[in-house]
C-alpha positions as CSV (number, residue, x, y, z in Angstrom):
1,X,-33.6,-42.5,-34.9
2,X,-33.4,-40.1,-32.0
3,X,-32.4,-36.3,-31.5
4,X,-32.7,-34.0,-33.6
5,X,-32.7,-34.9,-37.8
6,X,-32.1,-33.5,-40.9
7,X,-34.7,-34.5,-43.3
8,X,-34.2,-33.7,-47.2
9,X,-37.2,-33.8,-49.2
10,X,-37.9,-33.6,-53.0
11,X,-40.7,-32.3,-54.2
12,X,-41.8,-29.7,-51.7
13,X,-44.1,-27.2,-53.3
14,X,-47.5,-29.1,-52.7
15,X,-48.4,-31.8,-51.3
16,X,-47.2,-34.6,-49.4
17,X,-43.8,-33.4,-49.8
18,X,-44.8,-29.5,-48.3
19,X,-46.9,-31.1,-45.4
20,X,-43.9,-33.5,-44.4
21,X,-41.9,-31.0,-44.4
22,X,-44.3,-28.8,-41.8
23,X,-45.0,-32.1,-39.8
24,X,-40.9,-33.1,-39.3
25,X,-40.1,-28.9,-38.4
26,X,-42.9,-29.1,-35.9
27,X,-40.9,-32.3,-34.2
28,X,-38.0,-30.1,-34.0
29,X,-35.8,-31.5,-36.8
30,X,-34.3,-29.6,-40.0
31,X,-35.2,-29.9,-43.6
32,X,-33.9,-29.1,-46.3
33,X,-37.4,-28.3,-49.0
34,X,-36.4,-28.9,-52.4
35,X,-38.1,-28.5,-55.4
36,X,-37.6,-27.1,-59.1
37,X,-36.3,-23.7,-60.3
38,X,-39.7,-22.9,-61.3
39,X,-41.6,-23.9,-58.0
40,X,-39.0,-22.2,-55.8
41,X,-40.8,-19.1,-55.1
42,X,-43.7,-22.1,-53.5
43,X,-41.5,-22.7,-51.0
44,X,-41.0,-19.5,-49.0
45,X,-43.7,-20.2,-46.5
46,X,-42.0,-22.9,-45.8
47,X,-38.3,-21.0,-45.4
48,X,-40.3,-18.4,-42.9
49,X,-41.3,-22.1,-41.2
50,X,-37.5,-22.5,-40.9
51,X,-36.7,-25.1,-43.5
52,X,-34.0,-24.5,-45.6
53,X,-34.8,-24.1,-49.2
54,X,-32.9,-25.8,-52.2
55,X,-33.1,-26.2,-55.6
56,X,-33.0,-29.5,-57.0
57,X,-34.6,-30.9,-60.4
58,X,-34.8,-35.1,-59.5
59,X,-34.1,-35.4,-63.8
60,X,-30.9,-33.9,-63.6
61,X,-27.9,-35.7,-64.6
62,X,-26.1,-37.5,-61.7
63,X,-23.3,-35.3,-61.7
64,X,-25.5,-32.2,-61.1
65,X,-27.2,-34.0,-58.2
66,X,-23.6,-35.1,-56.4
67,X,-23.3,-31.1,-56.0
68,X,-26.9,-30.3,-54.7
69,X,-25.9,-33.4,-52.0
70,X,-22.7,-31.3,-51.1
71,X,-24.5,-28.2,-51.2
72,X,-27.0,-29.7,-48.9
73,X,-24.4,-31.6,-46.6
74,X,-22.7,-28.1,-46.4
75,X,-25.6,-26.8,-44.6
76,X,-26.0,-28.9,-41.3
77,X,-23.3,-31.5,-42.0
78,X,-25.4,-34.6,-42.6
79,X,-29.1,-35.7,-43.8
80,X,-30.0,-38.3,-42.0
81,X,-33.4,-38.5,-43.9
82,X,-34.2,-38.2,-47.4
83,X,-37.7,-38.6,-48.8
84,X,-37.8,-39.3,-52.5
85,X,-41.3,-37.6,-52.8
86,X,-41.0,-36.0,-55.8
87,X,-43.4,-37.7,-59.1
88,X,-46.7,-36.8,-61.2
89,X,-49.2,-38.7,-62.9
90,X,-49.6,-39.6,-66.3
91,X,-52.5,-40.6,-67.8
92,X,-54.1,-42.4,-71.3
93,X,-53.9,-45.8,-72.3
94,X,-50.6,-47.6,-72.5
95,X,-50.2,-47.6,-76.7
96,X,-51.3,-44.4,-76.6
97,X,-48.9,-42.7,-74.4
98,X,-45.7,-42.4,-76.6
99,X,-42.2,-43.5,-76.1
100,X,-41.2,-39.4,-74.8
101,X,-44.1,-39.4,-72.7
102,X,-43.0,-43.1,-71.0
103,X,-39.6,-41.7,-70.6
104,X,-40.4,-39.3,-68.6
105,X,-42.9,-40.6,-66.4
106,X,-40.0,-43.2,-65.2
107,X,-37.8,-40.2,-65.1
108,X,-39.5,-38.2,-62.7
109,X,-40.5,-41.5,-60.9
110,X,-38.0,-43.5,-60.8
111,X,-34.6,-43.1,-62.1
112,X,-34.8,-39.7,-60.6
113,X,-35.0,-41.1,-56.9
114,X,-32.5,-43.5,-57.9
115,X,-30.0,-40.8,-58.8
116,X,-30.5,-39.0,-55.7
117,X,-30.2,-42.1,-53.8
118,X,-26.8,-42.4,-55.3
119,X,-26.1,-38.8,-54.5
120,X,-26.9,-38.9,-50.9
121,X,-25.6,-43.0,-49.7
122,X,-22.2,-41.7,-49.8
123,X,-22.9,-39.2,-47.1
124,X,-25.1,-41.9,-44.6
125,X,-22.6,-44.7,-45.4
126,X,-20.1,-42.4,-43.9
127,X,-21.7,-42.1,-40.9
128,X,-23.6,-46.0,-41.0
129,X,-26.8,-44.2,-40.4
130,X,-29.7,-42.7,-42.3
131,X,-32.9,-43.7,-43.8
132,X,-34.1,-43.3,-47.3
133,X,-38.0,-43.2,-48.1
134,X,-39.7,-44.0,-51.3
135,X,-43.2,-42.8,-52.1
136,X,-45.4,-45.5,-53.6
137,X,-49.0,-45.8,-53.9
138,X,-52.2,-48.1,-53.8
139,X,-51.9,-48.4,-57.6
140,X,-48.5,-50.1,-57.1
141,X,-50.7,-53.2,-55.9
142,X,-54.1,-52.5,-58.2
143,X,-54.0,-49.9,-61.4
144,X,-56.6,-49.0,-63.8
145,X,-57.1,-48.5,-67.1
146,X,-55.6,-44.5,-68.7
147,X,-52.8,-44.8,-65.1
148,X,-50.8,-47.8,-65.8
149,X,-47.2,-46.5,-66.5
150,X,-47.6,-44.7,-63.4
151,X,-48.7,-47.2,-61.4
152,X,-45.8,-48.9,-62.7
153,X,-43.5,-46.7,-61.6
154,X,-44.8,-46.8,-57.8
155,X,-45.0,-50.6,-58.0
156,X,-41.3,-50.6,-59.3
157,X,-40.5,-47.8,-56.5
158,X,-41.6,-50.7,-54.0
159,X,-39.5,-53.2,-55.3
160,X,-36.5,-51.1,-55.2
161,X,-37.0,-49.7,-52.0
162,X,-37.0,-53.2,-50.6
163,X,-34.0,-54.6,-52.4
164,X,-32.2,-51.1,-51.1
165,X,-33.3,-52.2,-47.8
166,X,-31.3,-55.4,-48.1
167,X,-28.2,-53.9,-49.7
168,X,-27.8,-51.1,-46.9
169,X,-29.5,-52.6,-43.9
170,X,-26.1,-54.2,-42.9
171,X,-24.8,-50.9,-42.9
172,X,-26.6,-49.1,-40.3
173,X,-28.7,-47.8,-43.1
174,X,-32.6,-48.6,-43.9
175,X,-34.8,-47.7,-46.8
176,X,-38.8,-47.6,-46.6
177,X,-41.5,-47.3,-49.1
178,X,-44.8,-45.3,-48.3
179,X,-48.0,-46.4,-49.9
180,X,-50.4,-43.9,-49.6
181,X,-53.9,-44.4,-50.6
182,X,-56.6,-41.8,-51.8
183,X,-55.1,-39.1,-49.4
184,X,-57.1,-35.3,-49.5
185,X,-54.3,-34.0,-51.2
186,X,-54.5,-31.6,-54.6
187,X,-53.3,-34.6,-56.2
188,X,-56.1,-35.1,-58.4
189,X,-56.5,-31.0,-59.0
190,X,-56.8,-29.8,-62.4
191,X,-53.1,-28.7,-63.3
192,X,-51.5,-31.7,-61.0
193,X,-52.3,-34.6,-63.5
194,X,-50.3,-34.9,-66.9
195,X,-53.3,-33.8,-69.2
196,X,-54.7,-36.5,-71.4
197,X,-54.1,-36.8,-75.1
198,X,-56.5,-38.9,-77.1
199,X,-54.4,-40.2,-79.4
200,X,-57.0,-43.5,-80.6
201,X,-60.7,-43.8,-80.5
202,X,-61.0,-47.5,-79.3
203,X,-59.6,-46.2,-76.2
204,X,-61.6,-43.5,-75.2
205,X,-64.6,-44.8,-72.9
206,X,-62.6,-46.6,-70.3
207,X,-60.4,-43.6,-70.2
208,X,-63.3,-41.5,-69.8
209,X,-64.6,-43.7,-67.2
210,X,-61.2,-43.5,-64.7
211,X,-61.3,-39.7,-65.5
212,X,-64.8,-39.3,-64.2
213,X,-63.5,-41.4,-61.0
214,X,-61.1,-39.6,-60.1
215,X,-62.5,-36.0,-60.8
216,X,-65.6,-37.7,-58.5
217,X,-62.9,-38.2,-55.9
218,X,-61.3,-35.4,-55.7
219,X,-61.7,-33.7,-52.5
220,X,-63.9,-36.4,-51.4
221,X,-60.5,-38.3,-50.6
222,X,-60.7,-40.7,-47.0
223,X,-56.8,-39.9,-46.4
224,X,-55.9,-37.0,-43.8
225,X,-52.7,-36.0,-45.2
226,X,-51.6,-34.5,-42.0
227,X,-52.5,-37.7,-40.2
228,X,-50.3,-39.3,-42.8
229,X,-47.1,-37.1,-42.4
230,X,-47.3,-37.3,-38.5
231,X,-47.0,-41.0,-38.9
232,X,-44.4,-41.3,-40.7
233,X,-42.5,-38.5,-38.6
234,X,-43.4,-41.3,-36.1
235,X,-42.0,-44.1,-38.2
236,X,-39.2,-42.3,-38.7
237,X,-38.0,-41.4,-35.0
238,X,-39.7,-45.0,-33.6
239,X,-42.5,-42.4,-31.6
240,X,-45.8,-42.1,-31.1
241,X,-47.5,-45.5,-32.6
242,X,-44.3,-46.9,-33.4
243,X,-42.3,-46.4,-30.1
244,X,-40.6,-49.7,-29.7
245,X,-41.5,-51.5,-32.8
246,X,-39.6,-52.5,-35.6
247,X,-39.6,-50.1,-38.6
248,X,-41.7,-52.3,-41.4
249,X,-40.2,-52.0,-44.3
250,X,-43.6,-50.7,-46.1
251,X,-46.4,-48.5,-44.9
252,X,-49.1,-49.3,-46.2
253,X,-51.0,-45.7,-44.8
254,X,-54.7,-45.4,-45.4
255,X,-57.8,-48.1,-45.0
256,X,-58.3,-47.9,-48.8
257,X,-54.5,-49.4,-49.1
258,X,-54.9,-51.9,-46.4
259,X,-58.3,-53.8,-48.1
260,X,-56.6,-53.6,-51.8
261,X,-53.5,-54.7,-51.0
262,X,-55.2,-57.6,-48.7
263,X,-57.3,-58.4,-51.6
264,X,-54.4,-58.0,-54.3
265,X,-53.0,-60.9,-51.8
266,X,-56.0,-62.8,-51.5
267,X,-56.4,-63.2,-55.2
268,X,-52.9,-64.1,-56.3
269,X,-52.7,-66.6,-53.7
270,X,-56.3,-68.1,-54.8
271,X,-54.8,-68.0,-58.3
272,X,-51.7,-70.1,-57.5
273,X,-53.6,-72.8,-55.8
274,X,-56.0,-72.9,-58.2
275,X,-53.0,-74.0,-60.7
276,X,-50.7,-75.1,-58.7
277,X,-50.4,-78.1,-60.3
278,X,-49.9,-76.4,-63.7
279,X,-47.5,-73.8,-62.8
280,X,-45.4,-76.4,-61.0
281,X,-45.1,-78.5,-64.0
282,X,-42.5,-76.5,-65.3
283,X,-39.8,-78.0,-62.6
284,X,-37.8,-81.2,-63.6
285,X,-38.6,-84.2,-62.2
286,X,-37.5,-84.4,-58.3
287,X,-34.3,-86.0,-57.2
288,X,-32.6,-84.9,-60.7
């Protein structure tokens, strides 16, 4: 993609989603910086930087979200970006974390960038050009114990982004997922993680322990966000490392995220011939 874009992005009052949107202005291109009625006032700095500023709540009924897409395609015409960045962390074992709790975490997550998926295709199918972006994570290939519904959710963010990427490929259209790894964002701040509830005893040390790990990482993150936005402003616009190379249809952005997702590879391919023969048991006999 070439010229000058217009990037929408979800989520833009910290973060990846506020550096992104810095990183694609400073290329020259639009954005529209969207984020919730009660982080709005978080995004002037970025309105001074020239973005456009929009409210949009990713957990609002489909319906809602079809008028913040013409509200948004009203201002420049088109997006020919949009960056489903928006999401938060849950944490506490799995049968501690209630069925409200669980429902939400996908919410934010996932169906919310699927409804504003669906909001926005209309508009690039029209034109048979855009991309759509997906944030996933490293604990979409290895979790731990107290995160698993949300690494869940960025595993199942993959697997959507890649099956979107068949559906509207023949279209003129592409959709990427982002994996970042331990990136120096505030991420892991006090405030930015859903607060744990101890809801049962025979849970608590190996909650405790991924606590401790990731209050001991905090700040001490290997990511450069700012690296990690520039690149995929160069993914995006086939520059910098990625002039003339095809767009992969995951980014798999940090070293952290490279060696787990190698050994996540490693391992299940270890596994399956290791029981090959039983797992292929199952088939019927050949030639029937």
């Amino acid at each position: 993609m070439t010229g000058q874009l217009v990037w929408l992005i979800t989520g833009c009052s910290s973060g990846i989603g506020r550096d992104l949107t810095l990183a694609a202005l400073k290329r020259g291109d639009k954005v529209i910086a969207t984020g919730r009625t009660r982080s709005l006032a978080r995004l002037d700095d970025l309105k001074a930087a020239g973005a456009d500023v929009l409210e949009l709540d990713v957990t609002a009924p489909l319906d809602t979200l079809h008028e913040v897409a013409k509200k948004a395609i009203a201002l420049h015409g088109h997006v020919d970006v949009l960056v489903n960045n928006a999401g938060y962390a849950l944490v506490g074992a799995i049968e501690e974390n209630t069925p409200e709790e669980t429902y939400a975490q996908f919410n934010t997550n996932v169906f919310g960038g699927l409804n504003v998926a669906r909001a926005f295709l209309p508009y690039m199918r029209a034109r048979r050009t855009g991309t759509v972006i997906w944030l996933g994570s490293i604990a979409g290939w290895r979790t731990l114990a107290s995160c698993g519904l949300y690494a869940a959710t960025k595993a199942v963010n993959r697997s959507i982004s890649e099956a979107l990427n068949h559906e509207i490929s023949p279209l003129g259209l592409r959709s990427i997922c982002v994996e970042p790894g331990f990136f120096r964002t505030a991420f892991l701040a006090e405030g930015q993680v859903a607060p744990y509830i101890s809801r049962i005893d025979d849970y608590k040390e190996v909650t405790a322990a991924t606590d401790a790990l990731f209050t001991g990482a905090n700040g001490r993150q290997p990511g450069d966000p700012k690296k990690l936005v520039a690149l995929v402003v160069d993914f995006v616009r086939g520059e910098g490392a990625a002039a003339g190379r095809p767009l992969p249809p995951v980014l798999h952005l940090g070293s952290d995220t490279m060696y787990v997702t190698r050994e996540v590879c490693g391992e299940t391919v270890q596994r399956i011939d290791e029981w090959k023969d039983v797992f292929a048991s199952t088939d019927f006999p050949t030639g029937t």
